[in-house]
C-alpha positions as CSV (number, residue, x, y, z in Angstrom):
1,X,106.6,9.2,108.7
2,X,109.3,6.4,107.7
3,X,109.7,7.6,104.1
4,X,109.5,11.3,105.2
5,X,112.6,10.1,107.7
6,X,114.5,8.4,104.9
7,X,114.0,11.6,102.3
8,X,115.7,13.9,105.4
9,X,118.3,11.4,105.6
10,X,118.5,11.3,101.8
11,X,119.2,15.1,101.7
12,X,121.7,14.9,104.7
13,X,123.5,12.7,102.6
14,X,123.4,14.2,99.5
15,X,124.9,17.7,100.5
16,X,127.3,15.8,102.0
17,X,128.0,14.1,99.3
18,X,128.4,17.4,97.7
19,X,130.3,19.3,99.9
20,X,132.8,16.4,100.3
21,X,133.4,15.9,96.6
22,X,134.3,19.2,95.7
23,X,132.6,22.1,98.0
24,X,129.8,23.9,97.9
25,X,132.2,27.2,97.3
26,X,133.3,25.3,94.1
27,X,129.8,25.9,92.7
28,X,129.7,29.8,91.7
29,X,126.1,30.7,91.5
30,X,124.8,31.6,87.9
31,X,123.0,33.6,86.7
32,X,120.7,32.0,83.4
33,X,120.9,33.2,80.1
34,X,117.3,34.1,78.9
35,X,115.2,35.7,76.4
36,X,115.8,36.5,72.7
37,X,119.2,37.1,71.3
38,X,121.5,40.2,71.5
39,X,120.5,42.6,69.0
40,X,116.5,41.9,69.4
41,X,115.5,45.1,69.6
42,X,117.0,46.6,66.5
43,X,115.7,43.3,64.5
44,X,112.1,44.2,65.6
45,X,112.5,47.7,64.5
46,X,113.5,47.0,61.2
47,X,111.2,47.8,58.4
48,X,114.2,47.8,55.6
49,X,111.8,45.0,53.5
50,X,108.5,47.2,54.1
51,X,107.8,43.8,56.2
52,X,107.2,43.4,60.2
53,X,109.8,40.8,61.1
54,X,109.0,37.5,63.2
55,X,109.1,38.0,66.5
56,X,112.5,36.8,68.0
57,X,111.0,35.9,71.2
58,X,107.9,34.4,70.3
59,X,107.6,33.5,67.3
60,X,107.4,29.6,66.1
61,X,110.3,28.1,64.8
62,X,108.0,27.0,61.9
63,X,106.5,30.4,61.2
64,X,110.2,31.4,61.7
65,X,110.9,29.0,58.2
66,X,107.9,30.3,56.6
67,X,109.3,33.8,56.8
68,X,112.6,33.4,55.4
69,X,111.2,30.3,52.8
70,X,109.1,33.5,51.4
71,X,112.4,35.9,51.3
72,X,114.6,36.5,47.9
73,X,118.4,35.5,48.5
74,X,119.5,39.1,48.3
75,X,116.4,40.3,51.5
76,X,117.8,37.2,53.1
77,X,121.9,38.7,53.2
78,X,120.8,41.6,53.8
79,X,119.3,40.5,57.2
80,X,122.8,38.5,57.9
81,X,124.5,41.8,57.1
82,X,122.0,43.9,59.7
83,X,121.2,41.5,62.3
84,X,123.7,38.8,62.4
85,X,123.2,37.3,65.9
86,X,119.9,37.9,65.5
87,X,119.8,35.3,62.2
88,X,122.5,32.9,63.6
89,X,120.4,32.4,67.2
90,X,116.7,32.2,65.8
91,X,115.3,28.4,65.5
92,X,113.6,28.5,62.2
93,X,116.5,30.1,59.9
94,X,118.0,27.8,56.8
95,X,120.7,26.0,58.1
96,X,123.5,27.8,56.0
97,X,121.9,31.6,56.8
98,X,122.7,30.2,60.6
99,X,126.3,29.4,59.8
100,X,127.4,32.6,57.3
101,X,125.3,34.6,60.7
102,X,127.6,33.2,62.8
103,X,130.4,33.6,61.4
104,X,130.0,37.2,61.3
105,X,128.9,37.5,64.5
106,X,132.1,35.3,65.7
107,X,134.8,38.2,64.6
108,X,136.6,40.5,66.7
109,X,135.0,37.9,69.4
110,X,137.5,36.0,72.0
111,X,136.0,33.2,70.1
112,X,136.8,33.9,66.7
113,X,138.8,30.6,66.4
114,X,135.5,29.1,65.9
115,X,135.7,30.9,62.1
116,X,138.4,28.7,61.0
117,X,138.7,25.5,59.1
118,X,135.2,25.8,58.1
119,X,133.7,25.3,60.9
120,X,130.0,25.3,61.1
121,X,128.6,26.9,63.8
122,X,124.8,27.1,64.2
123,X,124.2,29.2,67.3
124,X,126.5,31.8,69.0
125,X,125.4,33.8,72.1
126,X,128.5,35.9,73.8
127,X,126.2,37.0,76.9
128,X,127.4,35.4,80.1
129,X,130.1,32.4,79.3
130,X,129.2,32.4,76.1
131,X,126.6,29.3,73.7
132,X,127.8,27.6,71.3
133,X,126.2,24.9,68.7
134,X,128.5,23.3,66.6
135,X,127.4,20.5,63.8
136,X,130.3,18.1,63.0
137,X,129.0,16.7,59.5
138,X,126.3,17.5,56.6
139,X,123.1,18.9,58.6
140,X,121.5,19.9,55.7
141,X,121.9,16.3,54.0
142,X,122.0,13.7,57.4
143,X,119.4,11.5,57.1
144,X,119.9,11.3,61.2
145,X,120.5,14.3,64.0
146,X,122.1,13.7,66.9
147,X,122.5,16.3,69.1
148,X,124.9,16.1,72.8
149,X,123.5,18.4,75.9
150,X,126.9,18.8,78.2
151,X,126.6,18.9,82.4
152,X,128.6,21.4,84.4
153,X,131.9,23.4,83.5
154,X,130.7,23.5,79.6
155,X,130.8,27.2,77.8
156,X,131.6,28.8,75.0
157,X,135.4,29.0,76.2
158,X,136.0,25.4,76.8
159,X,133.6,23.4,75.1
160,X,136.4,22.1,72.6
161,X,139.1,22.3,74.2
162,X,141.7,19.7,72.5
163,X,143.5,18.8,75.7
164,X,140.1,17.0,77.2
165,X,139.5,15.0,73.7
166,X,136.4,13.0,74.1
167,X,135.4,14.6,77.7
168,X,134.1,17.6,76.7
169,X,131.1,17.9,74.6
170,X,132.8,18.7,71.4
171,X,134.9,15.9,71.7
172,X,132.0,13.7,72.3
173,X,130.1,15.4,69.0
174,X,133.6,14.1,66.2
175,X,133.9,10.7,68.5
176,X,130.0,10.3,67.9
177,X,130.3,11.5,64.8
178,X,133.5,9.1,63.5
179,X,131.3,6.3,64.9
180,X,128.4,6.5,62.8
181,X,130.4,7.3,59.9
182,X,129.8,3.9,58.1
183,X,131.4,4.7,54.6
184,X,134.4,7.2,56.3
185,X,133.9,10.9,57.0
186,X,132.6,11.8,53.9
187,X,129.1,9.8,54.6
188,X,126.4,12.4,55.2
189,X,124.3,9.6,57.4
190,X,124.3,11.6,60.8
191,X,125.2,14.7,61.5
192,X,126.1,15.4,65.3
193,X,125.6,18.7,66.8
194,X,127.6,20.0,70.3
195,X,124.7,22.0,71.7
196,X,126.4,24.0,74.8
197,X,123.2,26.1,74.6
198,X,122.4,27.0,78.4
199,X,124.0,28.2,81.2
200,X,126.2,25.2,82.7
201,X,126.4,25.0,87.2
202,X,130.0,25.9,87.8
203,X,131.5,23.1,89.8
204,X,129.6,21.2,92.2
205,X,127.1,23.3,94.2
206,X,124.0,24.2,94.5
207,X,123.0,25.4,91.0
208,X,124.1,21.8,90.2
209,X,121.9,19.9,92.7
210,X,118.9,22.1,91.7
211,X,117.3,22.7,88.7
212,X,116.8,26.4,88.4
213,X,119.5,26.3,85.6
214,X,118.0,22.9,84.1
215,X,115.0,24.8,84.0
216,X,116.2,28.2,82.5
217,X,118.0,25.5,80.2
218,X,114.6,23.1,78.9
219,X,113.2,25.6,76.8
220,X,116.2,26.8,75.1
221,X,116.8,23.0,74.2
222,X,113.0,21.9,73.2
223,X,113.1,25.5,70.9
224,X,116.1,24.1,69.1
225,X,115.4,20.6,68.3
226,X,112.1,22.1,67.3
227,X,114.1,24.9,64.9
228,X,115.9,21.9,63.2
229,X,112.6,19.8,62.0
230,X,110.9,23.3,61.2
231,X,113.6,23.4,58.1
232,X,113.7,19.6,57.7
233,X,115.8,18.5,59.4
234,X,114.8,14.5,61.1
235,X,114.2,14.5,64.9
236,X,117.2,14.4,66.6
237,X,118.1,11.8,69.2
238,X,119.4,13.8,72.5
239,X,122.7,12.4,74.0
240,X,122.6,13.9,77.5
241,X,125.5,14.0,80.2
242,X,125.4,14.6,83.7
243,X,123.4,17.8,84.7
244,X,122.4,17.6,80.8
245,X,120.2,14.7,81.7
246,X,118.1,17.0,84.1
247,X,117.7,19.6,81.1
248,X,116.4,16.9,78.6
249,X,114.3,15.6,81.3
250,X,112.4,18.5,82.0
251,X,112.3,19.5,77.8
252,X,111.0,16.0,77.1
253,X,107.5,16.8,76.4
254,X,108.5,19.8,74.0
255,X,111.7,18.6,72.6
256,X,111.2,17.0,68.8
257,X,113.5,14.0,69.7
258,X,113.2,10.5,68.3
259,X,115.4,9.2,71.3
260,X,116.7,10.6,74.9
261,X,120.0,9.1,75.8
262,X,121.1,10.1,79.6
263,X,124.4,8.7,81.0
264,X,126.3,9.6,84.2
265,X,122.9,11.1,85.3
266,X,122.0,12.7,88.2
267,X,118.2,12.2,87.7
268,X,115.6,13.6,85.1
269,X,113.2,15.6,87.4
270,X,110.9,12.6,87.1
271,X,110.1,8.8,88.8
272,X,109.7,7.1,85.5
273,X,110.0,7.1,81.9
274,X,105.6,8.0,82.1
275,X,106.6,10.9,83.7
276,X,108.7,12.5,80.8
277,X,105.4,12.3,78.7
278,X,107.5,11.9,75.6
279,X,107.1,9.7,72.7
280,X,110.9,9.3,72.0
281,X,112.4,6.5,73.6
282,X,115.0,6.7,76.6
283,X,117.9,5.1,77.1
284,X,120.1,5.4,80.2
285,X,123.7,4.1,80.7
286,X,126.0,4.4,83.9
287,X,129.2,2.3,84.3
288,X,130.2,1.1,87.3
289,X,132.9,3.6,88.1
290,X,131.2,6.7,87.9
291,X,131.0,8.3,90.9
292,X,127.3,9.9,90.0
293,X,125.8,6.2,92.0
294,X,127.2,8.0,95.1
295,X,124.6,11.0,94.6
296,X,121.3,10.5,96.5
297,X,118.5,10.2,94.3
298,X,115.9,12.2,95.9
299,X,114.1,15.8,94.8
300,X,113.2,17.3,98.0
301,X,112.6,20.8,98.6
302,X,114.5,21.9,94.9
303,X,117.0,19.4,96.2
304,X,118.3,16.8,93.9
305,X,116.9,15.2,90.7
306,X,114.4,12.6,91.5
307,X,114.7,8.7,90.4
308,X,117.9,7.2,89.4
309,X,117.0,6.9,85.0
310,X,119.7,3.4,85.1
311,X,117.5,1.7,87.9
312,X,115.1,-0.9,86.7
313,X,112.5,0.4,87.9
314,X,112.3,3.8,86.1
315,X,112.0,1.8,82.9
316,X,114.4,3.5,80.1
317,X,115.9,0.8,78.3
318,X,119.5,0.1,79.6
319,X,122.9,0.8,77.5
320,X,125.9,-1.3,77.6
321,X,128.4,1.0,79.3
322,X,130.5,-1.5,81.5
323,X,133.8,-0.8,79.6
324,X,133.8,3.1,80.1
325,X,135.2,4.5,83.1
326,X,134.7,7.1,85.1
327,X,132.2,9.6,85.2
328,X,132.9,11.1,82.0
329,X,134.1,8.5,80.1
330,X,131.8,7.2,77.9
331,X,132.5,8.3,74.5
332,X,136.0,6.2,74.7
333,X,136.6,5.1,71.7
334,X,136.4,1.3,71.6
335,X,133.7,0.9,74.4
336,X,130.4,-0.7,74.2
337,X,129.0,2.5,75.4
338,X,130.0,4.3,72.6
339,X,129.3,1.3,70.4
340,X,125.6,1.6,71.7
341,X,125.0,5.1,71.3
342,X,126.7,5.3,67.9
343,X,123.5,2.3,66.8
344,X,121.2,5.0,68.4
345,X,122.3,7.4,66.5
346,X,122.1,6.0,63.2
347,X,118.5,4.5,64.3
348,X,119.5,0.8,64.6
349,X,119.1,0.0,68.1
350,X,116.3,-1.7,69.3
């Protein structure tokens, strides 16, 4: 009766917490992108190589790379051509068939600025506010993947917006990915992916102190990392912020990661590190400004996100992150947070 009494007073506090931080009206409610990509239908009716075609939905993102391994160059365009967002979105497809997809997809789009400069952009999804994957460096030669999972606010319209630098997820991709450069951009080493690949809570409300989106969200993530080792890619290391941190915690025992990284996190949907039932290793870093400690961490009723992943007691191993500040400040160039997830990255922490 005395812990059920401190769990009521627990969620008391925490939509408190909510409402006097920003609102609950803030928080619009969204609705979760799901299911295959745009275009699904045609792509499953295609018989123009006298071949069924894998199954966007269900099929494996190794059987996916097994299908298009088998495929001559000119099969392969022609499915780019027909199906472009079809190609760009499904885990399994050769890296550069993702990007020329893509890019085809991306014209006429409001986001056609993402064509330019040579970017290379690995998923694209316009339903809703728009998904994005970009990879900032060599994916195809990186002998490590890192890949950052964003928390509220984060689409396709303002994941790299220049304005925020490294607060926004694509900021936090080129700082990551200028800190493991060793031997100056040109060094294949890591390549660093801004995977704004589920629907985001807008503001702080109730999709962002449950985890319906987290959980629309999990397997979109786990099929990714999985899509990158199915065409050789290494297992990535997940870099998860904020709400992120609930999405990689509830992908953990899918997602083919060699490390979970949660900072400025509201919870994982679990009481320890055990829970996750992951062989990667987690790491979790909050600095003492971030105003995340103020959130209650309890998971009653779909409320909240369970045990607080910087506590001792949930037993990820603890990053440095007393010089950032703030709660979305960890990426600042110069800190020992960003110092510590840059050794992740590159496999050298212990």
């Amino acid at each position: 009766m005395r812990r059920f009494k401190r769990v009521l007073l627990g969620v008391a506090f925490a939509v408190s917490a909510v409402a006097g931080t920003a609102g609950w009206a803030s928080g619009d409610a969204q609705t979760p992108v799901t299911g295959p990509p745009p275009g699904a239908a045609a792509w499953s009716a295609d018989r123009s190589l006298g071949r069924e075609l894998p199954d966007p939905a269900r099929a494996e993102p190794e059987r996916v790379a097994a299908f298009f391994a088998g495929l001559a160059p000119a099969d392969r365009q022609r499915l780019v051509e027909r199906h472009p967002l079809v190609v760009g979105n499904l885990d399994g497809v050769p890296v550069e068939l993702r990007y020329a997809a893509n890019a085809r997809a991306l014209r006429g789009t409001p986001y056609e600025r993402l064509t330019r400069d040579g970017r290379r952009i690995l998923a694209f999804d316009p339903r809703g506010r728009g998904q994005i994957a970009e990879v900032y460096g060599d994916l195809t030669r990186a002998r490590r993947v890192a890949v950052i999972v964003p928390g509220s606010d984060t689409d396709a319209g303002n994941f790299d917006r220049a304005d925020k630098g490294h607060r926004v997820v694509a900021g936090m991709a080129t700082t990551l990915r200028d800190a493991t450069a060793l031997h100056g951009p040109a060094d294949p080493g890591t390549a660093v992916i801004a995977w704004t690949g589920y629907t985001t809570p807008v503001g702080v409300g109730l999709d962002a102190a449950t985890g319906d989106l987290a959980e629309a969200g999990a397997p979109r993530l786990a099929r990714f990392t999985r899509g990158l080792t199915a065409v050789g890619a290494p297992r990535p290391s997940l870099f998860c912020h904020s709400y992120g941190s609930v999405v990689c915690g509830l992908a953990a025992d899918r997602a083919h990661a060699s490390d979970i990284v949660v900072f400025g996190a509201p919870g994982m949907r679990a009481d320890s590190v055990s829970d996750l039932k992951t062989d990667a290793r987690v790491w979790a870093a909050r600095n003492p400004s971030d105003w995340i400690a103020r959130v209650p961490n309890i998971h009653f009723f779909g409320l909240g996100h369970g045990e607080d992943p910087a506590s001792g007691g949930f037993g990820a191993r603890a990053v440095p992150a007393d010089g950032a500040r703030g709660h979305d400040g960890y990426f600042e160039p110069g800190t020992d947070s960003l110092r510590a997830f840059a050794a992740i990255a590159r496999g050298e922490a212990r």
